[in-house]
N, CA, C and O of each residue as an XYZ file, in Angstrom:
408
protein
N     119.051    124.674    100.587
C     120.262    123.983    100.179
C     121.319    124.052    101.285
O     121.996    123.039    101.462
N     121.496    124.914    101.897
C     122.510    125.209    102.831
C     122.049    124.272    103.846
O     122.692    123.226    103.935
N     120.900    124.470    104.753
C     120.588    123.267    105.440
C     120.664    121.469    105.175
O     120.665    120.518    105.956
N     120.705    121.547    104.164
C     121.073    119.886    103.264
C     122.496    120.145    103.494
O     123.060    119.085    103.761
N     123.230    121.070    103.493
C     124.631    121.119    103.714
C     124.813    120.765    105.150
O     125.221    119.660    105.508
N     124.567    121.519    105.782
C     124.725    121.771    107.161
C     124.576    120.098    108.046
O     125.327    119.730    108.949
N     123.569    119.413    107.552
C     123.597    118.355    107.823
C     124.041    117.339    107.803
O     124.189    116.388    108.571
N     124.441    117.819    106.020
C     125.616    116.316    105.284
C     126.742    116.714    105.711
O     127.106    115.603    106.096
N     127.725    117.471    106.002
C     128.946    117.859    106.821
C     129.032    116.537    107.833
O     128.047    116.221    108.501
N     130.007    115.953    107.884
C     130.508    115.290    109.200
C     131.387    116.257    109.978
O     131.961    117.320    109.741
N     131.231    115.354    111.106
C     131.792    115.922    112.498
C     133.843    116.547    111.628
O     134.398    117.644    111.566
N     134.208    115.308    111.220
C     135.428    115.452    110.415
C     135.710    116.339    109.137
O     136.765    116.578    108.550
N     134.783    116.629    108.971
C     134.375    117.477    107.516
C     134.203    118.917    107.057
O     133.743    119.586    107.983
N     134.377    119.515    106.132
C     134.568    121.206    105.889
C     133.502    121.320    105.200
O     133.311    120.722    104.141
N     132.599    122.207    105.812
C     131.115    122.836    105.453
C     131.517    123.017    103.959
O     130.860    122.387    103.129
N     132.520    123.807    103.543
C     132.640    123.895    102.333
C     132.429    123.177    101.402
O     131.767    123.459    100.403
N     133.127    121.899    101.711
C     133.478    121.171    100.699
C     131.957    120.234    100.813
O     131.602    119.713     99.756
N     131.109    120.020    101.984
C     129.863    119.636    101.470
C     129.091    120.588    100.913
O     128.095    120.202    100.301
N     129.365    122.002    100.996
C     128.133    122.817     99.929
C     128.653    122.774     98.391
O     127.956    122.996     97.401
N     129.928    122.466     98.411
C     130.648    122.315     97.083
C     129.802    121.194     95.961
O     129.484    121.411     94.792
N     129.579    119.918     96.812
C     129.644    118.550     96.338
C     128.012    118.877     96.438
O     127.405    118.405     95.476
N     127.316    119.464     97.232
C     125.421    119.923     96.856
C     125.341    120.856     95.558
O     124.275    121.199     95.048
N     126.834    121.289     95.007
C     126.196    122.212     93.841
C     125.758    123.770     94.011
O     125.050    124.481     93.298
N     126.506    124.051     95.331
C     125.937    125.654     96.046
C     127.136    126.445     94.889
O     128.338    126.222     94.741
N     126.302    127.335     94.259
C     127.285    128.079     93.644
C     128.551    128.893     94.078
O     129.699    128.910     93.632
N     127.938    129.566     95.111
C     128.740    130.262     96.385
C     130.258    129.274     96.471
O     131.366    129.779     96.291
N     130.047    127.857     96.767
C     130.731    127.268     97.573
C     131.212    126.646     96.006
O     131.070    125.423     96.042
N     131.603    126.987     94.990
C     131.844    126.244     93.742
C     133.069    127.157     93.271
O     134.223    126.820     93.009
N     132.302    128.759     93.236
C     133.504    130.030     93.487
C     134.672    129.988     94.442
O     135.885    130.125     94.277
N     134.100    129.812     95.234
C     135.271    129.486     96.525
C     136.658    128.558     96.250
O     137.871    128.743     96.351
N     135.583    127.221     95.758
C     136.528    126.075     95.720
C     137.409    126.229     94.165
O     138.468    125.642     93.944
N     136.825    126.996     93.344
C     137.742    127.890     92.137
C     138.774    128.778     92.431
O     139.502    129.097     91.491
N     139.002    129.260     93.568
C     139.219    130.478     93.664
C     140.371    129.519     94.738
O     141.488    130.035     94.780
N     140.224    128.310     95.520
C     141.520    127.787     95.930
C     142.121    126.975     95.352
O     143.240    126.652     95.751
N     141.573    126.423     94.271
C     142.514    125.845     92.946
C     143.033    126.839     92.278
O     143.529    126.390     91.245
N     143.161    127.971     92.360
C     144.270    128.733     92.051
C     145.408    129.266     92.947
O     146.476    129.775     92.606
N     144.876    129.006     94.274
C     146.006    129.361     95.251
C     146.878    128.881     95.514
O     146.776    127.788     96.071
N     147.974    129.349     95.296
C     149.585    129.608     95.478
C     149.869    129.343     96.880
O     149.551    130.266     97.630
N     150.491    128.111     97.532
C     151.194    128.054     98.711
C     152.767    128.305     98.637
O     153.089    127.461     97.801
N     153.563    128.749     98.890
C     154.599    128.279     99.379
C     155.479    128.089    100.496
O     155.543    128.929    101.393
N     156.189    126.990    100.495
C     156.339    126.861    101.633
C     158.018    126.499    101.892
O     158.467    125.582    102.580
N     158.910    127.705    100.973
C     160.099    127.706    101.507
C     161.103    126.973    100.900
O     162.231    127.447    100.768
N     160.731    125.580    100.417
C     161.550    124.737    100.016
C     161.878    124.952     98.729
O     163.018    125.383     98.550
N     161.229    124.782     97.819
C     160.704    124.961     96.348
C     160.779    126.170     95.553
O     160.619    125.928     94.357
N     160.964    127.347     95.815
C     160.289    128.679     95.633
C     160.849    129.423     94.413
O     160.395    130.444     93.898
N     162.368    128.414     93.905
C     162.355    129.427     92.645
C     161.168    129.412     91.452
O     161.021    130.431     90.776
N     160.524    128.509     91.267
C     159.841    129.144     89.921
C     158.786    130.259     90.655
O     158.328    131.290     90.162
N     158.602    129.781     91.782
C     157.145    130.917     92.660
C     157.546    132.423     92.393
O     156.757    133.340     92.167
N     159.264    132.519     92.480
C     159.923    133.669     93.080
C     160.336    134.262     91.499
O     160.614    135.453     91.644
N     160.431    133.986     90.505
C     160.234    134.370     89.183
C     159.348    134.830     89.061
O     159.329    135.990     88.648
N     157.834    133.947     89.447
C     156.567    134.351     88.668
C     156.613    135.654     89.283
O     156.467    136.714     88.674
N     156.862    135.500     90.753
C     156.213    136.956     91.637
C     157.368    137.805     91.248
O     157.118    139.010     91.225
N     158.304    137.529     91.008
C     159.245    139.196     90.442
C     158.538    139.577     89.212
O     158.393    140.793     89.085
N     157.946    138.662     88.048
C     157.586    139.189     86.831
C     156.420    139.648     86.625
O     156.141    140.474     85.756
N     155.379    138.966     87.690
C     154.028    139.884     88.137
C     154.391    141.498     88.676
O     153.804    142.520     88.323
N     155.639    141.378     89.721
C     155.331    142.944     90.129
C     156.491    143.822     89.409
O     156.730    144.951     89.836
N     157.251    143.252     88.241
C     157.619    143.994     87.225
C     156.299    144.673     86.405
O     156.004    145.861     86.272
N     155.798    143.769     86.035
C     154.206    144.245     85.258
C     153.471    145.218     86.272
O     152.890    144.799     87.273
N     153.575    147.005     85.800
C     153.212    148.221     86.039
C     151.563    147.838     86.665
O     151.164    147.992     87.820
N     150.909    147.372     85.641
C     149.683    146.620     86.199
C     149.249    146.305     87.317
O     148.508    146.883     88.112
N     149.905    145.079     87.324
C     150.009    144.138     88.622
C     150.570    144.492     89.946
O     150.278    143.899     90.984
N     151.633    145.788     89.831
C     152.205    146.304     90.731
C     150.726    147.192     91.274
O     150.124    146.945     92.318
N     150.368    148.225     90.302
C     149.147    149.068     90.925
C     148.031    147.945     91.707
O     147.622    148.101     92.858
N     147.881    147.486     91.345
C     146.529    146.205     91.647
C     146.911    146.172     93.104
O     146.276    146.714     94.009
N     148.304    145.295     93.258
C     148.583    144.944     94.557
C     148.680    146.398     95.601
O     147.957    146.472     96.595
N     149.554    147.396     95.276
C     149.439    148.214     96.427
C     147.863    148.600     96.544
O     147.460    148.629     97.707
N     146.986    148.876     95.628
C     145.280    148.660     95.800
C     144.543    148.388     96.651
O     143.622    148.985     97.207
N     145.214    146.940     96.791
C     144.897    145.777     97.624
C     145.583    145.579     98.485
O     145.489    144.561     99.169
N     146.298    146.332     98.645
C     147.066    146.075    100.648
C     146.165    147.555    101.122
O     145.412    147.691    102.086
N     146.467    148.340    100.303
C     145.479    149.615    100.833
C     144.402    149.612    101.331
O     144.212    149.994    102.485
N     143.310    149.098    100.409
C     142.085    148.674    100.489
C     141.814    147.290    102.018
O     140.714    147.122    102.543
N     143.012    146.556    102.400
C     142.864    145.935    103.908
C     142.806    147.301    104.959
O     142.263    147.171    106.056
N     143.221    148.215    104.673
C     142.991    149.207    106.018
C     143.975    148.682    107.304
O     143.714    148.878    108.491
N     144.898    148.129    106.899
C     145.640    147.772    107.494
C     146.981    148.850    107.917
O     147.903    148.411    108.603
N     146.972    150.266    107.438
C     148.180    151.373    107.385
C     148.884    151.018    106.416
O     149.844    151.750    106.178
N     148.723    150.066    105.715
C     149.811    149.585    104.574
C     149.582    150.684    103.397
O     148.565    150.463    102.739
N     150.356    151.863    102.995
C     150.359    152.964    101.886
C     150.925    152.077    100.990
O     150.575    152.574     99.920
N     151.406    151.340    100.790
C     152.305    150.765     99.487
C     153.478    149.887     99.828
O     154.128    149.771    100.867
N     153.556    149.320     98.684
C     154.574    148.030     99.037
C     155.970    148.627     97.511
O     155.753    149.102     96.396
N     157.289    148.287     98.227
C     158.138    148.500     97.630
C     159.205    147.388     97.625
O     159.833    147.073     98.636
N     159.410    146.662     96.091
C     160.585    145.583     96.289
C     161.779    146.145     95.854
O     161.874    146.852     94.851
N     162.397    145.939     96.355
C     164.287    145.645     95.786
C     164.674    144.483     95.722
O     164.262    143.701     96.579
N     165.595    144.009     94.676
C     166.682    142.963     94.418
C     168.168    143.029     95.053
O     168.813    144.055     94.839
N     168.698    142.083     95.756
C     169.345    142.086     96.093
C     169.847    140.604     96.089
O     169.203    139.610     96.424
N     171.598    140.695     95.476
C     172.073    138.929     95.151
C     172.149    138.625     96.799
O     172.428    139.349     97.755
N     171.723    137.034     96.670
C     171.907    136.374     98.031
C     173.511    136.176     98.550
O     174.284    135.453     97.922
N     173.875    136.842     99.663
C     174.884    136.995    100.210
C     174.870    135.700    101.587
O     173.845    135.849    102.252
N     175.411    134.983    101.909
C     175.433    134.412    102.948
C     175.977    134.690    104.673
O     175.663    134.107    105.711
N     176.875    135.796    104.417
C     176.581    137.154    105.485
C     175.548    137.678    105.886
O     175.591    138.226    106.987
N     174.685    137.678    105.361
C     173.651    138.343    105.315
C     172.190    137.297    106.686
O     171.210    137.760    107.269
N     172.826    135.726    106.673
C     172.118    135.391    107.309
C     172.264    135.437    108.855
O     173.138    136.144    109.356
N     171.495    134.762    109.551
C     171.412    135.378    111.424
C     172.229    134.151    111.716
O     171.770    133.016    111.593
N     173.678    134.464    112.176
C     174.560    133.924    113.303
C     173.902    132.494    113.666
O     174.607    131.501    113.486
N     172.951    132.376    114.029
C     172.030    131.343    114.812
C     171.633    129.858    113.945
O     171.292    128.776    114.423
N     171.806    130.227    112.599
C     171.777    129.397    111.582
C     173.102    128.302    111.138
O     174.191    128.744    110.772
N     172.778    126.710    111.250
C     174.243    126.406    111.788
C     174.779    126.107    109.986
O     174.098    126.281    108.975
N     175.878    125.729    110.067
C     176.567    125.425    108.845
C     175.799    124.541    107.830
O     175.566    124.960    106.696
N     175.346    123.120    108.315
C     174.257    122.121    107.785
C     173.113    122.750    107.618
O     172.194    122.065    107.168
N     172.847    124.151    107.911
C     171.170    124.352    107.535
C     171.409    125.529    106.299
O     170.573    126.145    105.639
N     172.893    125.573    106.274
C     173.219    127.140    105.239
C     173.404    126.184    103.995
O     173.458    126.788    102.924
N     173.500    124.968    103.938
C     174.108    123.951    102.895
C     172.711    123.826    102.229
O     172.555    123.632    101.023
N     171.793    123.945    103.063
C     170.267    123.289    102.770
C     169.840    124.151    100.870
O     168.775    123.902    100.304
């Protein structure tokens, strides 16, 4: 099956998404697993920025994640948030008046 993949792929095309469309289970998980993924990208972010304060309010979800920065082996011991109201002092000098309006 993978070779039927490997072939049907165009030059323009993501291996994935042809083992997806052959029915490779592997590649079915995958493509499940990025229909749940969360981009953001800055503009948009209050409902994102709710969900993620009320996920790592939930004791749960908090253990899970430091877990899982641990478990990268990356030196990461744990992750710690604070709240803090948005102050506009607070931003870098370099930022002009029209982009603080944004």
């Amino acid at each position: 099956m993978i070779d039927a993949a490997i072939e049907a792929t165009r030059p323009n095309g993501l291996f994935l998404s042809s083992c997806d469309m052959l029915n490779v289970e592997e590649a079915k998980t995958i493509m499940k697993w990025f229909n749940k993924f969360y981009s953001l990208n800055g503009i948009d972010t209050e409902a994102h920025e709710i969900r993620t304060v009320s996920m790592w309010d939930d004791g749960n979800m908090k253990a899970t994640i430091n877990n899982f920065m641990n478990n990268l082996n990356l030196g990461i011991v744990g992750i710690n948030v604070s709240k803090k109201a948005f102050d506009e002092t607070d931003l870098p000098a370099r930022i002009s008046e029209s982009q603080k309006d944004c």
